[in-house]
C-alpha positions in Angstrom: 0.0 0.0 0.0 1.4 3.5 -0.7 0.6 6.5 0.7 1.7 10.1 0.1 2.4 12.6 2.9 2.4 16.3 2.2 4.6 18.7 4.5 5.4 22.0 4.1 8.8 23.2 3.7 10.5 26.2 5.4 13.0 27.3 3.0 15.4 30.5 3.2 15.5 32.6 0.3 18.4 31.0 -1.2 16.3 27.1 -1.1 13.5 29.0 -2.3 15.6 30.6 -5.5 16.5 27.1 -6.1 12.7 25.6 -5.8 11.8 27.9 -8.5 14.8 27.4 -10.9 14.2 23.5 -10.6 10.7 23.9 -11.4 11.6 25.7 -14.5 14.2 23.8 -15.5 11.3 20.6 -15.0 8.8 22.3 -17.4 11.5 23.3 -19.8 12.4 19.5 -20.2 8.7 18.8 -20.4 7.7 21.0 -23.5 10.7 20.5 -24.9 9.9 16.8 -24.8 6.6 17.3 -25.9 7.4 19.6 -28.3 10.1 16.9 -29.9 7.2 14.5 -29.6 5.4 16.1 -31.8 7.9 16.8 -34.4 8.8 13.5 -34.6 5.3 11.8 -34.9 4.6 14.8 -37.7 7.8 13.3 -39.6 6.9 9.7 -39.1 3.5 10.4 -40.3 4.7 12.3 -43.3 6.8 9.3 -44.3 4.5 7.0 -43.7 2.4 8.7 -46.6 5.4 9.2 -48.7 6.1 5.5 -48.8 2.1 4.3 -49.0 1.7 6.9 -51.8 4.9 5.8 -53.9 3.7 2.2 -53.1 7.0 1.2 -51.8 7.4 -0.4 -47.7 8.3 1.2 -45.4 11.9 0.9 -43.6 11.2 1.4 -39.7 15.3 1.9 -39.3 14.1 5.7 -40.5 11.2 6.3 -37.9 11.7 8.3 -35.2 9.4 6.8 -32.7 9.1 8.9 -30.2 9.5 7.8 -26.6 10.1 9.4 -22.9 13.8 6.8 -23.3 15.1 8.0 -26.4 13.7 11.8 -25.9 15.7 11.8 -22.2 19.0 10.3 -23.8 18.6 13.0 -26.2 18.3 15.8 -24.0 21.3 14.4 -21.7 23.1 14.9 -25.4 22.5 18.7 -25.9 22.4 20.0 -22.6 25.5 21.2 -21.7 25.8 22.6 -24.5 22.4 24.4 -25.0 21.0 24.5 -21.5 23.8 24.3 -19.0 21.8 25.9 -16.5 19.9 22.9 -15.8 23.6 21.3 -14.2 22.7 23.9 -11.8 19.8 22.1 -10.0 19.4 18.0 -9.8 19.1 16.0 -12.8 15.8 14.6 -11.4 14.2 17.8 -12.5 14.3 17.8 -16.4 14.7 13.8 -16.4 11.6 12.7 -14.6 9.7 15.7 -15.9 10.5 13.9 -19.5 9.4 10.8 -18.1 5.8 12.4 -16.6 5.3 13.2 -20.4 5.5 9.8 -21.3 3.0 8.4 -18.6 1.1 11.3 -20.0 1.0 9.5 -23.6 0.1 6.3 -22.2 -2.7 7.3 -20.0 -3.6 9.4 -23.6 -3.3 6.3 -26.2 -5.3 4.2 -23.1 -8.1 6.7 -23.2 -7.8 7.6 -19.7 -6.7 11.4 -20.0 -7.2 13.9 -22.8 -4.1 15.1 -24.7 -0.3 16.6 -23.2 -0.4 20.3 -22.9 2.3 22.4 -22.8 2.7 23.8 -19.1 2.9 27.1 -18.1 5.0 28.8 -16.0 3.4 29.7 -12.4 0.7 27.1 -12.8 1.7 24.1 -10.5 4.9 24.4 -10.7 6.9 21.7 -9.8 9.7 19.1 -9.9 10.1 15.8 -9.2 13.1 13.3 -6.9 13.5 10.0 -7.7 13.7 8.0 -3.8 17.7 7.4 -4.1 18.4 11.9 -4.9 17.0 13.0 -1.7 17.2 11.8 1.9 15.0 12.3 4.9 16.0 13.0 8.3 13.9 14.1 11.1 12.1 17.5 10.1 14.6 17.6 7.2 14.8 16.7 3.5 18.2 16.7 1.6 17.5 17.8 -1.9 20.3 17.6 -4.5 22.8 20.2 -5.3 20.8 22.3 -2.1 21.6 20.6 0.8 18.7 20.0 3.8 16.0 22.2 3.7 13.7 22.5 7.1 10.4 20.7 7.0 7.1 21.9 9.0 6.9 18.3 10.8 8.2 14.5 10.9 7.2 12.3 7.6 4.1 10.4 9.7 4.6 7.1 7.7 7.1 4.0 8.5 8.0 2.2 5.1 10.2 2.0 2.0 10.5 6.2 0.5 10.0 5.7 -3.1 9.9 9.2 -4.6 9.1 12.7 -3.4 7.5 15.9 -5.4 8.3 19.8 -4.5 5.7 22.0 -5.2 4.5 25.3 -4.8 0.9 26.4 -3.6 0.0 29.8 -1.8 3.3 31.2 -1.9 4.3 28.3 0.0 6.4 25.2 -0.9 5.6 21.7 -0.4 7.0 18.4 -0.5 4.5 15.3 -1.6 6.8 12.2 -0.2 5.1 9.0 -1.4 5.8 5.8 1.2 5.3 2.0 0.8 3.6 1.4 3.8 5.6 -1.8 5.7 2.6 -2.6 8.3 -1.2 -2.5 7.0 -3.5 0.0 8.8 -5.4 -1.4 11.6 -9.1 -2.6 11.1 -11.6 -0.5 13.4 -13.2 -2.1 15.6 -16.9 -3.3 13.9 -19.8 -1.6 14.7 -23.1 -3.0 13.2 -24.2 0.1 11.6 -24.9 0.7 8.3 -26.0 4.5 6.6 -27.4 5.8 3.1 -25.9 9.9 2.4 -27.5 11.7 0.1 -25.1 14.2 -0.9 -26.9 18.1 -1.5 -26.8 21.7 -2.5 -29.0 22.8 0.9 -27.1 20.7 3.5 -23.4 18.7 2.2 -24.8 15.4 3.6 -28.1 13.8 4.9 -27.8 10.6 6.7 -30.3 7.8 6.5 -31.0 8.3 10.4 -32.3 12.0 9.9 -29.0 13.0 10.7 -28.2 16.3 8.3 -24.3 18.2 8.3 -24.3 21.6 6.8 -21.1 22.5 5.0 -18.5 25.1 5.8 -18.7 26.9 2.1 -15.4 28.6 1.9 -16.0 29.6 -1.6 -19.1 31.5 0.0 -17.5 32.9 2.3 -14.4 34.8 0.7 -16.1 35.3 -2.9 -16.3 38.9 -2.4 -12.8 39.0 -1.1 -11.7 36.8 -4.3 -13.4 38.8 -6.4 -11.4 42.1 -5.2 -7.9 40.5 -4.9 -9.1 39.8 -8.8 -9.7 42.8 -10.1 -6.8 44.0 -8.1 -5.0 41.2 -10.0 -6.0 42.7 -13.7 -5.0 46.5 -13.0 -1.5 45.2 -12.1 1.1 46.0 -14.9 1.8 42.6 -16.3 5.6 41.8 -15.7 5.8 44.5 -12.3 6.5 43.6 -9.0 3.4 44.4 -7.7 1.5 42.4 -9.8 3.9 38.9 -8.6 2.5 40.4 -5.0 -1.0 41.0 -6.2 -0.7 37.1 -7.6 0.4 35.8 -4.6 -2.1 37.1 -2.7 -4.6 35.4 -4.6 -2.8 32.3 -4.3 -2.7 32.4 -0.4 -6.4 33.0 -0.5 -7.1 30.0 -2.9 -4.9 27.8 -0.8 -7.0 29.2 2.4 -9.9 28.1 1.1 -9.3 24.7 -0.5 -7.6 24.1 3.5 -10.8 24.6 4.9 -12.5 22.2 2.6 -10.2 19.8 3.1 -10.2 20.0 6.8 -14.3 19.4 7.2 -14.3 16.5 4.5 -11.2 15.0 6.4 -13.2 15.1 9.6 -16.6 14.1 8.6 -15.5 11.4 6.1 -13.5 9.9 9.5 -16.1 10.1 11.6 -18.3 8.0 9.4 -15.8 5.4 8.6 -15.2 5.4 12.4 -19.1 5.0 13.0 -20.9 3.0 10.4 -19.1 -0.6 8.7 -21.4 0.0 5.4 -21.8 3.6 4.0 -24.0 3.6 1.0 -23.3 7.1 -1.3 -24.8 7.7 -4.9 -23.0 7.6 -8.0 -23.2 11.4 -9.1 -22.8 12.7 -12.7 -20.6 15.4 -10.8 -19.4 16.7 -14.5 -22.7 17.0 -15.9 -23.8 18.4 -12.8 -20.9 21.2 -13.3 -22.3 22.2 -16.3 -25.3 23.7 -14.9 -23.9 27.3 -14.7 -26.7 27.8 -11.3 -25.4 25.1 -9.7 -21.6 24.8 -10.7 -20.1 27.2 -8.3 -21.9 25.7 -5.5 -21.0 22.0 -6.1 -17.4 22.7 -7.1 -17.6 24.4 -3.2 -18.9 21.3 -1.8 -16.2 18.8 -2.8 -18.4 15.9 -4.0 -15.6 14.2 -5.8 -13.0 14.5 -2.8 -15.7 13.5 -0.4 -15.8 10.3 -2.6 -12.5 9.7 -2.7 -11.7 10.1 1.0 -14.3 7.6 2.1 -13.4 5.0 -0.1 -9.8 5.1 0.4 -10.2 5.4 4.1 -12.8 2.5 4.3 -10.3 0.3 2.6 -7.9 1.1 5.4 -10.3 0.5 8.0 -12.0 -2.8 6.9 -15.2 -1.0 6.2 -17.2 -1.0 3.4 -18.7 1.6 0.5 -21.9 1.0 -2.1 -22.8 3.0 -4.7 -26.4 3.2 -6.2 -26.9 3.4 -10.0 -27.0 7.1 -10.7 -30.3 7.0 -12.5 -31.9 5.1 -9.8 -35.0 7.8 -8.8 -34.1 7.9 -5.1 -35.5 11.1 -4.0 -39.1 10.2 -6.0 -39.1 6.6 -5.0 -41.0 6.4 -1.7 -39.3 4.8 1.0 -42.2 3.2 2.8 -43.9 2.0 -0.1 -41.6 2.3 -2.8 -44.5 4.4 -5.2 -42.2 6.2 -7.6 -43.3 10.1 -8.5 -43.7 10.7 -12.2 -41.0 13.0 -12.8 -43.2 16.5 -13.3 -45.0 15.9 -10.1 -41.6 16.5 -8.0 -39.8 19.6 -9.1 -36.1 20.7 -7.2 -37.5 23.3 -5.2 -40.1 20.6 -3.1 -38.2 19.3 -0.4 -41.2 17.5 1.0 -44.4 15.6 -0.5 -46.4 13.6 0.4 -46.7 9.5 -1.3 -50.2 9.4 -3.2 -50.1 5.9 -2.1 -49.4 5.2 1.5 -49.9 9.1 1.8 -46.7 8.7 4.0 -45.1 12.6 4.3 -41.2 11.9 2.8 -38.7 14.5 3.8 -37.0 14.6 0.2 -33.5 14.5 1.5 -33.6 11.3 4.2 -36.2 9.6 1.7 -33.4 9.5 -0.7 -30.9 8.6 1.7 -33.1 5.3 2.6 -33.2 4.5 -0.7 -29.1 4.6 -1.5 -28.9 2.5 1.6 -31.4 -0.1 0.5 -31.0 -0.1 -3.2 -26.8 0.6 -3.5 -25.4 -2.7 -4.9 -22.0 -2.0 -6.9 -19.2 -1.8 -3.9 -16.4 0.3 -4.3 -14.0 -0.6 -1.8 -11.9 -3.7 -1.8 -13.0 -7.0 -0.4 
């Protein structure tokens, strides 16, 4: 099992200089790469043609080929020649960068990912350490060329390092340091229980027991301030000093609200792997849900796809289990007493509670649905 631990870093001006020069050197190496890529396939493609059209075969000694191997021996070739600034910082920077690209490609050719685009300088930067560059010890990493830079606490995980990412977010640096985990978590103790959530708009979850948890909205609450530290943004000269500080402003208050999220999904998604053994959630169309430009601020506030994602990977930690419900199973016009299912007019969004024409049973819309994913959810999501 691995598991990634994020720490900040406290770096002096000096580590910092360094962070940033790796970084570019990293997405230098990665258009390049993908730049070359291109080329190349353009080439191949063009004698491909050549050949079919002059009906002769075609001799694969002259394709290129493109791959991460060939396009990182090639760049080890020109370097000091061309780019000697990138001896400067560690070699893992432009090499595994190169090698990203390639993963990229796969996950492109498997249909898993949409197509490799060209990064851009100030958006998620970062650079990458393979696990036998860098060294940890105590509240200290030893990066490459740098030396030991001061960390914000102790990696939490026991196990074999195997590779570590620096990264920038908020003004702030950040090491992701990814750990084969030796011992397997410990199971929780079992508890009996079993809950339907209903994830909403109104209130983030409602629990199949009535229970409802409101969520923090951070987006809410610092739009207006977003919206200022924007415009502030766009009056900036572009180039200036001032606009860099303007930037980073609205950086830290991004980061400041995405910590808040995080923090109230991390707690409630612990506290109901720690309470119930099966959780039943519904399997949302949260893309097509985004599209709706009433609702797509809202959601994108709530988290649904994190919240999913925490519960399952911490249910598979803790022995527990997750269902999901079909997503166009009609759980909130599907009585729960009787199961009488609402024709789809006679239950618009804005009723949030009616009454079942046929046991004339009064259905809260939110914990009716919730019954329903608990009862009905049959495809499990977590590992048996």
């Amino acid at each position: 099992m691995i598991r990634g631990h994020v720490i900040e870093l406290s770096p002096n001006d000096n580590q910092a200089t360094y962070f940033a020069r790796a970084c570019g050197v990293a997405r230098l190496a990665y258009n390049w790469a993908l730049s070359q890529w291109q080329s190349q396939y353009q080439e191949d493609k063009a004698y491909r043609d050549r050949c079919k059209a002059l009906g002769v075969d075609i001799d694969k000694d002259k394709l290129n080929n493109p791959s991460q191997g060939k396009l990182r021996r090639k760049l080890n070739a020109i370097k000091r020649d061309q780019y000697p600034f990138m001896l400067e910082v560690t070699k893992c920077a432009p090499q595994l960068a190169i090698m990203q690209l390639g993963d990229a490609y796969k996950r492109f050719f498997r249909g898993e990912s949409k197509y490799p685009k060209f990064r851009k300088k100030g958006v998620n930067d970062r650079f990458s350490l393979s696990n036998d560059q860098f060294a940890i010890k105590d509240k200290n990493i030893r990066i490459p060329n740098l030396g030991w830079v001061k960390m914000r606490e102790s990696l939490r995980f026991d196990g074999k390092i195997l590779s570590a990412k620096i990264f920038s977010r908020g003004g702030k640096w950040f090491a992701s340091i990814a750990v084969q985990l030796i011992d397997t978590p410990k199971l929780s103790k079992r508890t009996g229980k079993s809950v339907g959530i209903d994830l909403g708009i109104t209130d983030l979850l409602t629990l199949s027991d009535g229970t409802k948890i409101k969520s923090p909205k951070p987006l809410k609450r610092y739009l207006k301030k977003l919206r200022r530290l924007n415009k502030a943004l766009s009056r900036k000269q572009k180039g200036s000093k001032n606009r860099d500080k303007a930037k980073t402003k609205l950086s830290r208050l991004h980061y400041k609200i995405r910590c808040i999220r995080q923090d109230a999904l991390h707690k409630l998604t612990t506290a109901l792997v720690t309470e119930f053994d099966v959780l039943a959630i519904e399997n949302l169309n949260t893309k097509g849900m985004m599209k709706n430009r009433k609702l797509s601020r809202a959601i994108s506030d709530l988290g649904f796809y994190e919240f999913k994602r925490q519960l399952v990977y911490k249910a598979n930690d803790k022995g527990k289990t997750v269902k999901a419900l079909n997503r166009w199973f009609p759980s909130s016009k599907t009585c729960s007493n009787c199961n009488h299912v609402l024709a789809k007019e006679d239950l618009a969004l804005s009723v949030r509670v009616w009454d079942c024409p046929n046991c004339l049973q009064t259905n809260d819309r939110d914990i009716n649905a919730s019954i329903n994913i608990l009862r009905h959810a049959d495809k499990v999501l977590t590992h048996q």
